[in-house]
C-alpha positions as CSV (number, residue, x, y, z in Angstrom):
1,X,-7.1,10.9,-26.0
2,X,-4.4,11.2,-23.3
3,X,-2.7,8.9,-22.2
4,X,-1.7,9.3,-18.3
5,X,1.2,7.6,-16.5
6,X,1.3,6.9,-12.7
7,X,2.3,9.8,-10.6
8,X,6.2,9.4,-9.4
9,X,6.4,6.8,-12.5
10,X,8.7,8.8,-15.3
11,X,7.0,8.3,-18.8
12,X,8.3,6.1,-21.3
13,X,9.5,9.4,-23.5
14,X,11.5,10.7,-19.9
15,X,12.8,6.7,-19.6
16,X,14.0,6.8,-23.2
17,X,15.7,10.9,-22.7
18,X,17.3,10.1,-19.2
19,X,17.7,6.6,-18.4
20,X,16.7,5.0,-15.2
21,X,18.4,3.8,-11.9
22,X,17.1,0.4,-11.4
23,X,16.8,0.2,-8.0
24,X,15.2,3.5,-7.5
25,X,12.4,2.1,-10.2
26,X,11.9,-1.4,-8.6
27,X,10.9,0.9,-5.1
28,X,8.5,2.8,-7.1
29,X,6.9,0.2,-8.9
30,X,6.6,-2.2,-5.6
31,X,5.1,1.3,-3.7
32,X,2.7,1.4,-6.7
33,X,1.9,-2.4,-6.5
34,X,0.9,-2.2,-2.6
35,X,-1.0,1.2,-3.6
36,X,-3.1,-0.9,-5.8
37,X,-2.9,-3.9,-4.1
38,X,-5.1,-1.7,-1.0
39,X,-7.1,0.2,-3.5
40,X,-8.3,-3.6,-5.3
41,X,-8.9,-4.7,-1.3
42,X,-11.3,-1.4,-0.8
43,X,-13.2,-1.9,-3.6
44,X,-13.9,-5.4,-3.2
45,X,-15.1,-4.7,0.3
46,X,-17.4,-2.0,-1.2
47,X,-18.7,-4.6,-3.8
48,X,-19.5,-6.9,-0.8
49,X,-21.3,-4.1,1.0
50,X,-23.1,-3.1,-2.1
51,X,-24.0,-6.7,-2.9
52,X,-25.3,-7.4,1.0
53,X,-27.8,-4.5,0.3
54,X,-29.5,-6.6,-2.4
């Protein structure tokens, strides 16, 4: 199996070859963190949707 990263997240291999600038990181991870953030808000209204139709 695979193992995927996040897109515009570097791998842990690419981390290791090149280093990181540490404030350029902590932007990605926080964009990532509201991206999920919304996607966990969307699903739960879906769930309540789903659940009302019961």
């Amino acid at each position: 199996m695979h193992i995927h990263h996040l897109p515009e997240v570097p791998s842990s291999s690419e981390v290791e070859q090149n280093g990181y600038e540490l404030v350029k990181m902590d932007a990605t991870l926080l964009q990532k963190l509201e991206e999920m953030t919304l996607y966990v808000i969307e699903l739960q209204k879906r769930i309540k949707v789903l659940e009302e139709g019961k």
